[in-house]
C-alpha positions as CSV (number, residue, x, y, z in Angstrom):
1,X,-7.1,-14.3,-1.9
2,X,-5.1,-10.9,-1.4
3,X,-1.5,-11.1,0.0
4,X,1.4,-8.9,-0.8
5,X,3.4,-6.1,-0.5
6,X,1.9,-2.7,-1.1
7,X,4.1,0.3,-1.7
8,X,2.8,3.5,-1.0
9,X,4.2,6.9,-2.4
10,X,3.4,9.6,-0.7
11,X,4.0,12.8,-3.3
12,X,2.7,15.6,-2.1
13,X,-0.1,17.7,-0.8
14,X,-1.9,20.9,-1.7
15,X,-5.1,23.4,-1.3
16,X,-4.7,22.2,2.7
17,X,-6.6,24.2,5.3
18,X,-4.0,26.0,7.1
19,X,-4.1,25.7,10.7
20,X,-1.7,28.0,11.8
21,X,-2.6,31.5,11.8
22,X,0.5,33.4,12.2
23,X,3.2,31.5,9.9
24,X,2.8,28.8,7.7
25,X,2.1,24.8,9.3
26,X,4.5,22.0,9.1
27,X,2.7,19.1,7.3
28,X,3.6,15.5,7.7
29,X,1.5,12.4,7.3
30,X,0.2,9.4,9.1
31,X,-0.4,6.3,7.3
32,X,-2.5,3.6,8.4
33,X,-2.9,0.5,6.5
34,X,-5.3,-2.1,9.3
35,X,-3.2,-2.4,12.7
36,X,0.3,-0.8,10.8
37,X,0.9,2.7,11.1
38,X,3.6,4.7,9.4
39,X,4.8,8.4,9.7
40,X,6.1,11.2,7.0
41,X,8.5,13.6,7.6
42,X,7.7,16.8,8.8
43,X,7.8,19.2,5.5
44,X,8.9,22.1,8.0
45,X,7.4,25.3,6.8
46,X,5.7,24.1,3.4
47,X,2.2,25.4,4.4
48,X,-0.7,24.1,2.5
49,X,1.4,22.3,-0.6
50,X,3.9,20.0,1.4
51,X,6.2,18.1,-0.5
52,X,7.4,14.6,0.6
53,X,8.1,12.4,-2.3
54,X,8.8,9.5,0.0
55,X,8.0,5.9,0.0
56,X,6.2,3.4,2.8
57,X,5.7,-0.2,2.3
58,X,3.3,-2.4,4.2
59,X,2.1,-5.8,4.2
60,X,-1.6,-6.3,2.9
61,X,-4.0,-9.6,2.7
62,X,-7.7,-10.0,1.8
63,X,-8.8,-7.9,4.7
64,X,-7.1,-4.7,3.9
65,X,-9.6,-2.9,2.3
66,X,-8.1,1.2,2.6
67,X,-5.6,3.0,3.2
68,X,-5.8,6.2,5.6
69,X,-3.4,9.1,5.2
70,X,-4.0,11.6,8.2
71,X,-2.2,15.3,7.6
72,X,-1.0,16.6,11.0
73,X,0.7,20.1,11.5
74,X,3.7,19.5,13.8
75,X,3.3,22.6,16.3
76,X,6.5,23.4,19.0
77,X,4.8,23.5,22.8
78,X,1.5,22.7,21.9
79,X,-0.2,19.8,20.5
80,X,-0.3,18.7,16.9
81,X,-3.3,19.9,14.9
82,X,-5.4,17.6,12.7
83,X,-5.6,19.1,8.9
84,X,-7.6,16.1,7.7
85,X,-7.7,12.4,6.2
86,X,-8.3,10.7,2.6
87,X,-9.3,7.3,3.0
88,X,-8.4,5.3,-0.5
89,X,-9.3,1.8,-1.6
90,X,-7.1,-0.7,-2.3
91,X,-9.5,-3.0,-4.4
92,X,-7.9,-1.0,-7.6
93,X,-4.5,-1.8,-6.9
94,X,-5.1,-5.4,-6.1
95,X,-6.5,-6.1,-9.6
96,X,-4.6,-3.4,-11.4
97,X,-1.1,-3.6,-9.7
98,X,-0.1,-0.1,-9.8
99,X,-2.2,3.2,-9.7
100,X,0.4,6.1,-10.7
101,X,0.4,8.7,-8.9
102,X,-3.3,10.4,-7.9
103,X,-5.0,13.0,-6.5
104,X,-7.4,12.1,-3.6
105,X,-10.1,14.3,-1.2
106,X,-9.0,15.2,1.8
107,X,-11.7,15.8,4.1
108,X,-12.3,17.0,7.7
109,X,-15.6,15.5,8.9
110,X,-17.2,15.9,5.6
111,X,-15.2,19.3,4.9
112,X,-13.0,18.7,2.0
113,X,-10.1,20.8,3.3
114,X,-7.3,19.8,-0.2
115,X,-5.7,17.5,-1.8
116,X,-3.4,14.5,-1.4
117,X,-1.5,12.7,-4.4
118,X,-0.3,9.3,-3.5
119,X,0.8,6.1,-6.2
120,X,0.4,2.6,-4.9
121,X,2.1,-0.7,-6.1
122,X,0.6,-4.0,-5.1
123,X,3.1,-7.0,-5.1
124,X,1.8,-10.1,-4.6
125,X,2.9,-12.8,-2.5
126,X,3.3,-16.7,-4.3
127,X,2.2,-19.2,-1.9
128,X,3.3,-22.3,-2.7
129,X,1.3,-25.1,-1.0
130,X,2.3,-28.9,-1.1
131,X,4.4,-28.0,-4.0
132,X,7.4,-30.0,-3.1
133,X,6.0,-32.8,-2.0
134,X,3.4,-33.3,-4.7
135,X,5.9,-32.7,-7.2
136,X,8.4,-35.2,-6.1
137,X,6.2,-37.7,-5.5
138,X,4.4,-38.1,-8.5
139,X,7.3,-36.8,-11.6
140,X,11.0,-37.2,-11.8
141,X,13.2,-34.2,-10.7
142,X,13.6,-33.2,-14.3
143,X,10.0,-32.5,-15.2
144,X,9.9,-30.5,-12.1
145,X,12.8,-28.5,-13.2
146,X,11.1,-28.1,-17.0
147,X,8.1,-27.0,-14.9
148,X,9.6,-24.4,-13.0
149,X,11.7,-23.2,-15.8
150,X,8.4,-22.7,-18.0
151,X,6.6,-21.3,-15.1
152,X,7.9,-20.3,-12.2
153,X,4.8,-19.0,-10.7
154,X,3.7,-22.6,-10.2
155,X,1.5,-22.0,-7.0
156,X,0.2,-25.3,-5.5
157,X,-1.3,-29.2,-6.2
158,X,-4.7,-29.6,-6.6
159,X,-4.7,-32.4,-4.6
160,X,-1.8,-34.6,-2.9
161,X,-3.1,-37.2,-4.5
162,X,-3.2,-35.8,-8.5
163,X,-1.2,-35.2,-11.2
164,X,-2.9,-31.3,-11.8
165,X,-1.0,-28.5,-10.9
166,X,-2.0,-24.5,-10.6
167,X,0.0,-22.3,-12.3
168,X,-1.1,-18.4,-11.5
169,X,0.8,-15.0,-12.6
């Protein structure tokens, strides 16, 4: 079971399809991780190879599965134009804790339209479950001391009722 932190930096982008015609677009980023939603800053000017170098952080479980990045141009008077979106999944990070920093499609329908470069961090979350309880119960306050100093990732008693307990990294 997935549950955690996961830190998203947000790098930079480049070869984006510039929307405006006249001067270079103002880039910034949307990212959506399930039902939260973050936003960049605007890299005013920057054109197709923004620069942000900025961190988000949002909390995953089991059934976040992607990451979206949308790249908006921020345009004065009219509405904001849609440069495109890299979808990346998060089964990598899970197991592997960090991905350094990468370069992913960006697409527009199925136009790739450039390039995003994003590093991830996954943190997980200890759950402890019945851990005082089981632990008090059934050893002395020492041996429940010994065991948290050997291991402090203990997690949770396999049952109330045993002397087994899980220990996870």
């Amino acid at each position: 079971m997935v549950h955690g932190t996961l830190e998203v930096l947000l790098v930079g982008a480049k070869g984006l399809e510039n929307t405006d015609y006249l001067c270079n677009m103002d880039p910034y980023a949307i990212l959506k991780c399930r039902s939260q939603e973050q936003k960049s800053s605007i890299a005013t000017g920057k054109g197709t190879t923004p620069e942000w170098n900025e961190n988000f952080i949002f909390t995953v479980s089991d059934r976040t599965t992607d990451l979206v990045i949308k790249l908006m141009d921020s345009d004065t008077g009219t509405a904001d134009d849609f440069v495109g979106e890299a979808t990346i999944p998060l089964e990598a990070v899970y197991t592997e804790r960090s991905i350094p920093p990468t370069l992913y499609n960006v697409v527009k329908g199925e136009k790739y339209c450039g390039e995003i470069k994003v590093g991830l961090t996954f943190t997980p979350e200890v759950v402890s479950r019945n851990l005082p309880l089981c632990l008090y119960l059934y050893m002395n306050v020492e041996i429940f001391n010994l065991i948290l100093t050997l291991n402090p990732f203990v997690i949770y008693c396999l049952h109330p009722f045993s002397f087994g307990c899980h220990f996870g990294n």
